[in-house]
C-alpha positions as CSV (number, residue, x, y, z in Angstrom):
1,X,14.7,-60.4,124.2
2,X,14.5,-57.3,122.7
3,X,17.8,-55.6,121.3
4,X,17.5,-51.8,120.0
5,X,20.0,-51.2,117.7
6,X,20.5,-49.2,114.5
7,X,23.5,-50.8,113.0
8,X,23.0,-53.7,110.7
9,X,26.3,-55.2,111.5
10,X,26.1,-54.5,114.8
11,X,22.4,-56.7,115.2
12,X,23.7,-59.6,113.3
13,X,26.7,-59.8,116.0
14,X,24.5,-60.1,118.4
15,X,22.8,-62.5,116.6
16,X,25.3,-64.7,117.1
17,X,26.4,-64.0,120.3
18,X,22.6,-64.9,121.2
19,X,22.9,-68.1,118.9
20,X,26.3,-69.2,120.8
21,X,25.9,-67.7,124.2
22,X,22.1,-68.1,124.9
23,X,20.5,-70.5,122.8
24,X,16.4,-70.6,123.2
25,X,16.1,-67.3,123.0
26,X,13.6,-65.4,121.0
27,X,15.4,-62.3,119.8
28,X,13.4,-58.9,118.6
29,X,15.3,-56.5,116.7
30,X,14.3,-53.2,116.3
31,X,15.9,-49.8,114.9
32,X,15.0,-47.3,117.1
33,X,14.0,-46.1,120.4
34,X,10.2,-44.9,118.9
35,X,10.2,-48.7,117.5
36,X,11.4,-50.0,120.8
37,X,8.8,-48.1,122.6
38,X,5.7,-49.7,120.4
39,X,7.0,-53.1,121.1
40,X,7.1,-52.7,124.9
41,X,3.4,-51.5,125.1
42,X,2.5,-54.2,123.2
43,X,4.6,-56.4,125.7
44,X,7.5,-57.0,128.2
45,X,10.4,-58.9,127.0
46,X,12.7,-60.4,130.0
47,X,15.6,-58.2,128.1
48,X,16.1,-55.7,126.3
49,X,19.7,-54.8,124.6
50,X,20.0,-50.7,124.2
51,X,22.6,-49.2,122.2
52,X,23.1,-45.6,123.5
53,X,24.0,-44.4,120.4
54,X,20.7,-44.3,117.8
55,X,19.4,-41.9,115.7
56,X,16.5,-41.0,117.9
57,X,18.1,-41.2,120.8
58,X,21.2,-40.8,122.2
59,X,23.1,-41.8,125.7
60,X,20.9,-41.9,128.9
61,X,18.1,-40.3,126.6
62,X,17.9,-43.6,125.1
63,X,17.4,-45.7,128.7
64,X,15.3,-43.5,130.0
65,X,12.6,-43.8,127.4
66,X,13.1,-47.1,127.6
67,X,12.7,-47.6,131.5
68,X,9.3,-45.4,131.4
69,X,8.2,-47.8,129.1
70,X,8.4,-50.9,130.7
71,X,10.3,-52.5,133.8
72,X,12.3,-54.8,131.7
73,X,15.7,-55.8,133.1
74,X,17.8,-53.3,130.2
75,X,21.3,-54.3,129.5
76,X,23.1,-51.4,127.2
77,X,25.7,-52.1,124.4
78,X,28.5,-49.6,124.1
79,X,31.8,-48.5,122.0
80,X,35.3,-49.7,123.5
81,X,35.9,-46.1,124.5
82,X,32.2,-45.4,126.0
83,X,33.1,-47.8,128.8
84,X,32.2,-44.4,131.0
85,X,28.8,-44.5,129.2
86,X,28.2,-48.2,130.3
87,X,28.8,-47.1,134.0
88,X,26.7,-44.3,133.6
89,X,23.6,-46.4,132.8
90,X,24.3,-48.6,135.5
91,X,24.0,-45.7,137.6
92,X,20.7,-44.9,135.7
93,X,18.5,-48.1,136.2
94,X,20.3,-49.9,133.8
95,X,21.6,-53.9,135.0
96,X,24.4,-54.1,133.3
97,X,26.5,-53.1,129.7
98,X,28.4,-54.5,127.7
99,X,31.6,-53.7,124.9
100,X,30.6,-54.2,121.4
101,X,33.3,-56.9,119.5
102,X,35.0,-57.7,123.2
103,X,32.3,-60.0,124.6
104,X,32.5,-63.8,124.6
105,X,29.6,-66.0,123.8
106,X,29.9,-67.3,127.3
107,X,29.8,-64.4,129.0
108,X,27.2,-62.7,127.1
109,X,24.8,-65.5,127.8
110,X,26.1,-65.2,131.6
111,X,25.3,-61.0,131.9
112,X,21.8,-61.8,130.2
113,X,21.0,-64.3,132.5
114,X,21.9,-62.1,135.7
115,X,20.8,-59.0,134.4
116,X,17.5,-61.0,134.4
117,X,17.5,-62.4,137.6
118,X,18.9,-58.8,139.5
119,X,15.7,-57.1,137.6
120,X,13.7,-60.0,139.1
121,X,15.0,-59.6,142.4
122,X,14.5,-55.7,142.3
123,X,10.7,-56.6,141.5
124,X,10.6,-58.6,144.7
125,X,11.8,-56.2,146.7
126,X,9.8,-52.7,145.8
127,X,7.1,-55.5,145.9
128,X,8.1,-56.7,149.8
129,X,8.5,-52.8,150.1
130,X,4.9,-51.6,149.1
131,X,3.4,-54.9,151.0
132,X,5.6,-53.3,154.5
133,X,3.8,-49.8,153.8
134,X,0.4,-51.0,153.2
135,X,1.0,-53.1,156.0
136,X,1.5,-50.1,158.6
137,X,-1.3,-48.3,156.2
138,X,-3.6,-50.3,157.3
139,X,-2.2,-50.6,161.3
140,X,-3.1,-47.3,161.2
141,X,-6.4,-47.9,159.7
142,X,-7.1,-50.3,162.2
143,X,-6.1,-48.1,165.3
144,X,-8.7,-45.5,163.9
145,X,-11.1,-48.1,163.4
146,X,-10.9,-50.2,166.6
147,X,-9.9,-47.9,169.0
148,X,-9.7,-49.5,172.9
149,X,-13.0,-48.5,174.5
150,X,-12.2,-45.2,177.2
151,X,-13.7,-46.3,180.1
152,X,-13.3,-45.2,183.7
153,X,-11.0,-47.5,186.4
154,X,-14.4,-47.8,188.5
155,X,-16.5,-48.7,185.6
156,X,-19.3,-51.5,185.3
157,X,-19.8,-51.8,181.7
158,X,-18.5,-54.7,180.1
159,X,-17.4,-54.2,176.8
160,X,-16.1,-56.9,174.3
161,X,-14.9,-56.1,170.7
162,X,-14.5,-57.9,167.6
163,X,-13.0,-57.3,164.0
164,X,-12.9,-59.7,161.3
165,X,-12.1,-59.0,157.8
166,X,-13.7,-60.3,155.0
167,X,-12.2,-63.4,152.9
168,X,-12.5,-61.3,149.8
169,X,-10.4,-58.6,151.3
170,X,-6.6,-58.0,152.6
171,X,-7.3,-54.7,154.1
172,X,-10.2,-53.3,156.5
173,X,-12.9,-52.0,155.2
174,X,-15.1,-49.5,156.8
175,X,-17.0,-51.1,160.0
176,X,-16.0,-49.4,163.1
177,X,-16.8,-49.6,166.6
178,X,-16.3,-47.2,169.8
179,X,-16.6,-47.0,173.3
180,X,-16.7,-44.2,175.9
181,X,-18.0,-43.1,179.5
182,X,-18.3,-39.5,180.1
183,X,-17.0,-37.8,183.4
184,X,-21.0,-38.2,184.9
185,X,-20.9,-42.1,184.3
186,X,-23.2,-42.2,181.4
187,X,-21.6,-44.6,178.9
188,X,-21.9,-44.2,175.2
189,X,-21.1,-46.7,172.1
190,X,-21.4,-46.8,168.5
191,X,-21.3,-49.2,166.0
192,X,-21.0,-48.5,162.6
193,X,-20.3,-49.9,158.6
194,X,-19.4,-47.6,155.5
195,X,-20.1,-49.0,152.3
196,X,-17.9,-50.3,150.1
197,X,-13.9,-51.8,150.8
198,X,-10.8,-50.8,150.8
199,X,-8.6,-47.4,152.2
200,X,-11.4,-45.4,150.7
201,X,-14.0,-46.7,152.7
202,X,-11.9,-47.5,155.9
203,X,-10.3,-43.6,155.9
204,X,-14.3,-42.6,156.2
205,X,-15.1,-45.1,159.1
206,X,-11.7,-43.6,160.7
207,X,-13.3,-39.7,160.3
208,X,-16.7,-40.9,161.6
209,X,-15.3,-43.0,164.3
210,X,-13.3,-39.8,165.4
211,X,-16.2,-36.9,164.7
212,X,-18.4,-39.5,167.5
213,X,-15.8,-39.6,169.9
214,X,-15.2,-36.0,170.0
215,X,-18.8,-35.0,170.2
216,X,-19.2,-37.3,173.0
217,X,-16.4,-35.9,175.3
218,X,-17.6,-32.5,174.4
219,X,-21.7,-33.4,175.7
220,X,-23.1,-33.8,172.1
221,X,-25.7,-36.1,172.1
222,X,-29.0,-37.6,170.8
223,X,-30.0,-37.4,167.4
224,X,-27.2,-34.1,166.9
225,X,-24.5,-37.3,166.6
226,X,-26.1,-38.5,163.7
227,X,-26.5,-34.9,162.3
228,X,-22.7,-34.3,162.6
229,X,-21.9,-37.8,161.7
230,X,-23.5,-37.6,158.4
231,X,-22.0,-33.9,157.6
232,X,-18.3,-35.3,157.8
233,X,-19.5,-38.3,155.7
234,X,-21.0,-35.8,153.0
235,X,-17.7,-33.7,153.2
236,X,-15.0,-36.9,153.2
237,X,-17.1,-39.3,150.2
238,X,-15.3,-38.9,146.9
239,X,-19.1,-40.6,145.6
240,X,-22.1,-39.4,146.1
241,X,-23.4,-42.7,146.3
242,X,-21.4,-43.3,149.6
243,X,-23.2,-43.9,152.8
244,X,-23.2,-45.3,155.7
245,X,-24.7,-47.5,158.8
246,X,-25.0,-46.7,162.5
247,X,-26.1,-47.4,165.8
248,X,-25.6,-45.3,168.9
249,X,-26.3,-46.0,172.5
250,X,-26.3,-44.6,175.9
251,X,-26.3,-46.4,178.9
252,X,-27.3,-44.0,181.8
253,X,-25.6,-44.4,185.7
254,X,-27.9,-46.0,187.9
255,X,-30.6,-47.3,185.4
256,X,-31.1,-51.0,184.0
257,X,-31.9,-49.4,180.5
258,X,-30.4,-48.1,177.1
259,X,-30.8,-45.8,174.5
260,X,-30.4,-46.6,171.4
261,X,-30.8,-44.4,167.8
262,X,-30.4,-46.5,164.6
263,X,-29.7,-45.1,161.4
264,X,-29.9,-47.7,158.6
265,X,-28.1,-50.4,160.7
266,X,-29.2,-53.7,161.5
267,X,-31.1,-54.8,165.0
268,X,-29.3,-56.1,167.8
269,X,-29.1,-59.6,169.6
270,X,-30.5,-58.6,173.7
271,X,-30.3,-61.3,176.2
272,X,-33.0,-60.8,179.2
273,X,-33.9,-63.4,181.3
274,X,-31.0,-65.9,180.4
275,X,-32.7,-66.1,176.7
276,X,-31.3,-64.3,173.7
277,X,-34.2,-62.4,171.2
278,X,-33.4,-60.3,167.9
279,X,-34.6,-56.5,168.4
280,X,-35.2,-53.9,165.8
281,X,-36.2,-50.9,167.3
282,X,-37.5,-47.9,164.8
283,X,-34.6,-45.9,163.0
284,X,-34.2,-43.5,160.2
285,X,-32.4,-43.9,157.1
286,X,-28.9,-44.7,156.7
287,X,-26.1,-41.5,156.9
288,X,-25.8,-39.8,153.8
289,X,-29.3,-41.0,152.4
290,X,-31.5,-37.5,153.1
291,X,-28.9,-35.1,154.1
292,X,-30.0,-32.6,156.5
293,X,-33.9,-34.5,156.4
294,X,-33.6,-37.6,158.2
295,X,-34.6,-38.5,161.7
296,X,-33.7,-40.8,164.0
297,X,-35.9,-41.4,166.9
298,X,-34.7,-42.8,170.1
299,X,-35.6,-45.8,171.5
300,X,-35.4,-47.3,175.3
301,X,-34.9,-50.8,175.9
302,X,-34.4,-52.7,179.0
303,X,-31.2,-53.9,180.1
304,X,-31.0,-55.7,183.4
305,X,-28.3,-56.5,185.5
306,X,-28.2,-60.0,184.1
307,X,-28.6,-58.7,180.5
308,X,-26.3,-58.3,177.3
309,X,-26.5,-56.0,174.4
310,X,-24.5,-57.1,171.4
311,X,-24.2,-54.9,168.1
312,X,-22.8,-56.0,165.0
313,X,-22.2,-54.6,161.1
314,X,-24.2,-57.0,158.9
315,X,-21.2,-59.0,157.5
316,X,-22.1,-61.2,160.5
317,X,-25.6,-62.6,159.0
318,X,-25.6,-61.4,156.0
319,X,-23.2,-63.8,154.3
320,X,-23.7,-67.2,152.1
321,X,-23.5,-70.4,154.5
322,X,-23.6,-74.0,153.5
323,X,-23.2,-75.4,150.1
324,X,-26.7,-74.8,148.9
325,X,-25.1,-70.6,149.5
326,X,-28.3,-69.7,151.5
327,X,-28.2,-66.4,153.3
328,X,-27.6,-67.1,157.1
329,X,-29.8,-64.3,158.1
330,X,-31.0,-62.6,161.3
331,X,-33.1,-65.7,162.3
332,X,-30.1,-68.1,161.5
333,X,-27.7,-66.1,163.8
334,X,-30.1,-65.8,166.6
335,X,-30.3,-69.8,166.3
336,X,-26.4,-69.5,166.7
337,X,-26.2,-67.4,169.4
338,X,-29.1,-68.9,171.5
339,X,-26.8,-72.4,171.0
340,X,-24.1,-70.8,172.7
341,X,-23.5,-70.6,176.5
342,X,-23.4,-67.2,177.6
343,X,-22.2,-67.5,181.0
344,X,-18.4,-66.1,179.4
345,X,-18.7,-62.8,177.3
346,X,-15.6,-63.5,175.4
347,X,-15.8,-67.1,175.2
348,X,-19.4,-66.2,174.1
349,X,-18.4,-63.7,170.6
350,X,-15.5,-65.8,170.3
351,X,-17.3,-68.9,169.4
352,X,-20.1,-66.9,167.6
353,X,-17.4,-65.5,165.2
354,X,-16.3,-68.9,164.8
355,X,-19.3,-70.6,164.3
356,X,-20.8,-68.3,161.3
357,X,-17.5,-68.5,159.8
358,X,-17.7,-72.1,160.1
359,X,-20.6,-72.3,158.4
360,X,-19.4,-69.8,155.7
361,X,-16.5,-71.6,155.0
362,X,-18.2,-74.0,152.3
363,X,-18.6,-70.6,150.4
364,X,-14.7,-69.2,150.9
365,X,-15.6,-67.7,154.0
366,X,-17.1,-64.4,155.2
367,X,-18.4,-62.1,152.3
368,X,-17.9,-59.1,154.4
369,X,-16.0,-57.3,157.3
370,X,-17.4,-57.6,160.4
371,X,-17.7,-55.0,163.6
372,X,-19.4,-56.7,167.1
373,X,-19.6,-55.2,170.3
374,X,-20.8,-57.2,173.0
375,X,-21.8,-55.0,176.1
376,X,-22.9,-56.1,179.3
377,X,-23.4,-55.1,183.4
378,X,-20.4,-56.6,185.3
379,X,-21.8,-58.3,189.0
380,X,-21.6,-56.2,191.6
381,X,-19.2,-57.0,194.0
């Protein structure tokens, strides 16, 4: 406890009252607000006892300093006629006040004790408060992030989404993921991964998410994406060394084929032929690497009607598995995936999610966020 008071005979009153009324307690006694001040950057008592009358300080002057110091519960001592000066501080932040020479040992150990556990409780709740708003922070976050794919009533794209956040981290970072078919059937998809964690990263996978929708419902396609893509990135990064990942993808009407650009990101798990294979086709660099330079030439793959296209953000292999901590890698995950029946697309991510995080789990579970969208040809009916 810390008591702030300028009077000699005053302090050793309260002294006693500390001595009678709340024995184990360390008191502090200091002169003066300036003095008070020092000692609450150096610490943070679970009191502290303000008289509003000091000669560096006087009234609410006095509590205020005080309270911009430190969070301590403050409980201020006044005259018998400043009783109006006591419920003044109350109304300022203080917890409670108390008369000089008309307080009982008892009761002085009893207004301590609650002004204590009413600061504690205060605590809580600003701390239940800021927990709500980051909470519906990062709601919103997530409907930029994992939007719900727009596709047509009639379509026959499959499309099966995934987010899982990292162990290490309570909010999402900045792997997103989108789907949409324009008005002449040709369906388009992105997934991407911005580096680093936290609002900072996940507000910039929320603009880039947004800049590709938008430039796919107005016709911009190809490589121009990417272009665009990496312009908001350059203008919405607070550090230059900021980048980020991406794949895009069209899927024409009619054809058993996809294009796909890469820029930076990982390959792709393809099943043809009831067997799953790793693919890498040729990219450029990732967004934000060679501004205005890069290219990102576009690749077409097959894709029949029996096949399945899943991208991913790299959390997914990139991870420590096992207790030796080895790296699960793009050959591990393909071993995963190729052990899974595939005859279910959801069933099928589902238990490939579960399955690298089972094996992560040694190692506190998944390093990094992770983005997977599984895209397939429903059966014609």
């Amino acid at each position: 406890m810390l008591l702030v008071e300028d009077d000699p005979a005053d302090a050793l009153l309260v002294e006693a009252l500390v001595e009678d009324g709340a024995p184990g307690v360390h008191l502090h006694w200091v002169r003066s607000v300036a003095e008070a001040v020092e000692q609450l950057r150096a610490r943070r008592p679970d009191c502290v006892l303000l008289d509003l009358n000091l000669t560096d300080a006087h009234g609410l002057e006095a509590l205020a300093r005080i309270r911009a110091t430190s969070d301590a519960a403050v409980v201020v001592l006044t005259g018998l006629d400043e009783k109006l000066a006591g419920l003044d501080a109350l109304a300022a932040g203080a917890q409670d006040y108390l008369v000089k020479g008309h307080v009982e040992p008892e009761l002085f150990g009893r207004a301590i004790r609650y002004a204590v556990e009413r600061k504690q409780a205060e605590r809580t709740s600003a701390a239940l408060q800021a927990s709500r708003l980051r909470a519906e922070e990062n709601a919103r976050l997530e409907r930029g992030l994992l939007p719900t794919p727009l596709l047509r009533s009639d379509t026959r794209l499959g499309v099966v989404p995934r987010y899982r956040p990292g162990q290490a981290h309570a909010l999402l970072g900045g792997d997103f993921y989108d789907v949409v078919e324009d008005s002449d059937g040709f369906a388009h998809a992105v997934v991407g991964d911005v580096a680093g964690h936290g609002p900072d990263a996940a507000a910039i996978g929320v603009a880039l998410r947004l800049a590709w929708r938008t430039l796919v419902l107005n016709g911009v396609t190809g490589a121009e994406q990417l272009r665009v893509m990496e312009r908001v990135l350059l203008a919405e990064r607070g550090d230059r060394r900021t980048f980020a990942t991406a794949t895009t993808l069209t899927l024409p009407p009619g054809e058993q084929t996809v294009r796909i650009r890469r820029a930076g990101h990982p390959g792709a798990l393809r099943r043809t032929a009831g067997a799953w294979e790793w693919v890498e086709v040729p990219g450029g660099p990732a967004l934000g690497f060679l501004p205005d330079h890069a290219e990102w030439p576009e690749t077409t793959l097959d894709l029949t009607e029996t096949g399945a296209l899943a991208l991913f953000t790299d959390g997914l292999f990139e991870g420590c598995v096992g207790p030796d901590r080895d790296r699960l890698g793009e050959s591990g995950l393909l071993a995963l995936a190729r052990g899974i029946p595939a005859t279910d697309p959801d069933r099928f991510v589902d238990e490939l999610i579960t399955r690298v995080e089972a094996l992560a789990a040694p190692t506190g579970g998944l390093d990094d966020d992770v983005a997977i969208l599984y895209l397939y040809r429903k059966a014609s009916r």
